[in-house]
N, C-alpha and C positions, 0 to 999 in steps of 0.2 A: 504494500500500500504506500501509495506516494501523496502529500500533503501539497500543493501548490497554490499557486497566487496567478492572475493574468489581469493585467489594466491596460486600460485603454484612455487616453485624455485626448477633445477634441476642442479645438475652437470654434465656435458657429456665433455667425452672423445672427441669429434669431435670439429675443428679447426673451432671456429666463425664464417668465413668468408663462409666456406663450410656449417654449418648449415643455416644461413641465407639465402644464394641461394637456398638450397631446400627447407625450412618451408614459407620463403615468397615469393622468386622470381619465383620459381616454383611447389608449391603448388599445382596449377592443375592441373600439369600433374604426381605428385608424389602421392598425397593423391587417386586414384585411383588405381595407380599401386601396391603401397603395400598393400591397404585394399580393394581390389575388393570385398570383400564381406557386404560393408559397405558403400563406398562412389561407385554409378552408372558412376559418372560425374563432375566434376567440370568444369564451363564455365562463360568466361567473356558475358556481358551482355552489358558493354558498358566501354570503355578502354581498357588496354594494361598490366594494370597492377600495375600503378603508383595510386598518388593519384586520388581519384574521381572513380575510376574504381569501378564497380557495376558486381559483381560474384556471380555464382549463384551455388551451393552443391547440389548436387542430392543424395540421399539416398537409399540403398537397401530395402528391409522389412527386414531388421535384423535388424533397426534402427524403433522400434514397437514409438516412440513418435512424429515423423515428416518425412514427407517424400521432405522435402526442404527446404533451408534457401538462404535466399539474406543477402551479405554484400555489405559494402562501408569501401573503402580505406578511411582511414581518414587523417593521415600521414608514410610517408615511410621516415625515416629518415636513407640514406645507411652508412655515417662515424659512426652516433651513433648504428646504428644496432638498431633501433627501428621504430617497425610497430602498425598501431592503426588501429582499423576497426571498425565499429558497424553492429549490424544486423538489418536490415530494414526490413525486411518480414519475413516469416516462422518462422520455429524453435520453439521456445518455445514461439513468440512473439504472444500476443490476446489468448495463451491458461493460459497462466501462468506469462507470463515477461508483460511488457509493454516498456522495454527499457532493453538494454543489451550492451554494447559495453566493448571493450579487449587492450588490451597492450601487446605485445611481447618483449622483450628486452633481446639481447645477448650480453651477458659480456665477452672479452677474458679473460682467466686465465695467468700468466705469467708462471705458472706451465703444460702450454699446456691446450687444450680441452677451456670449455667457462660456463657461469654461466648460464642458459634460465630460464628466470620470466616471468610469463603470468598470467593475474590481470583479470578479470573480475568483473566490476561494474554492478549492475545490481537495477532492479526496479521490484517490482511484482506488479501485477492486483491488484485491491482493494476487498479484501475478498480472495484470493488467499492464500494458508497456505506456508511459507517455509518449504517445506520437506527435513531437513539435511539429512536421509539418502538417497534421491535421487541425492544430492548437492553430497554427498561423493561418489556416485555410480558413477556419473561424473568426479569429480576429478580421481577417479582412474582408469575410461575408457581412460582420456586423459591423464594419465601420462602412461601405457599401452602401448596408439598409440606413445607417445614419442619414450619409449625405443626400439618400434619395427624402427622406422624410425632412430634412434640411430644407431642400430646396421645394417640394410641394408647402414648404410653411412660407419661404420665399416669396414665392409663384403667389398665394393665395393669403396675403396680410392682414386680412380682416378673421383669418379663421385664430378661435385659440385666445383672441383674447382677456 
């Protein structure tokens, strides 16, 4: 069993307050609408949204490693703009992880736009190999879906506020 760490730190153009409504406050209903070819579904399973809330990701077949993941709100912290979740089923969990949980956290810039860190702690199976370049094929699928949800908040400046 191996214990790791994975961060990602991006600069964006898009005003704090506006990223945070759509990356966490409405998440499920964004993350299908710009990647329909990717996410089928996002659906609360049990909450509103807050912490506790238990959501569940539905996947196309263009996502060839899982076809679902369950999270849990862990903390929503709105003045800090920090969100914390873990994944409780699916996803990579009993094929390769054993535990996974994430950190979101939106920094304004006083130069406009805002700073987004998203941390992933993670745990692998015992005998389980870490595959960097699968680790990095991830990072830059999710930084990818960033900049596309970036630029659809760009594109559409009245959404999100």
């Amino acid at each position: 069993m191996v214990s790791g760490t994975a961060t990602t730190e991006d600069l964006s153009e898009v005003e704090a307050r506006r990223l945070w409504n759509a990356l966490v406050k409405d998440s499920h209903n964004l993350l299908p609408k710009i990647f329909p070819d990717f996410f089928s579904s996002v659906t609360f399973l049990q909450g509103d949204g807050g912490v506790g809330t238990i959501k569940q990701l539905n996947f196309t077949p263009a996502n060839r490693d899982f076809s679902y993941a369950k999270e849990r709100v862990d903390e929503m912290d709105e003045e800090k703009m920090v969100f914390k979740y873990t994944t409780i089923e699916g996803g990579l969990l009993g094929k390769k992880l054993g535990a996974s949980n994430f950190e979101l956290k939106i920094v304004p810039r006083k130069e406009g736009g805002c700073v987004v860190s998203w941390i992933c702690n993670y745990e692998t199976l015992p005998g389980a190999p870490v595959d960097e370049g699968k680790a990095q094929e991830i990072k830059e699928q999710s930084n990818a879906m960033f900049k596309k949800i970036e630029q659809y908040l760009l594109s559409n400046p009245s959404l999100y506020c």
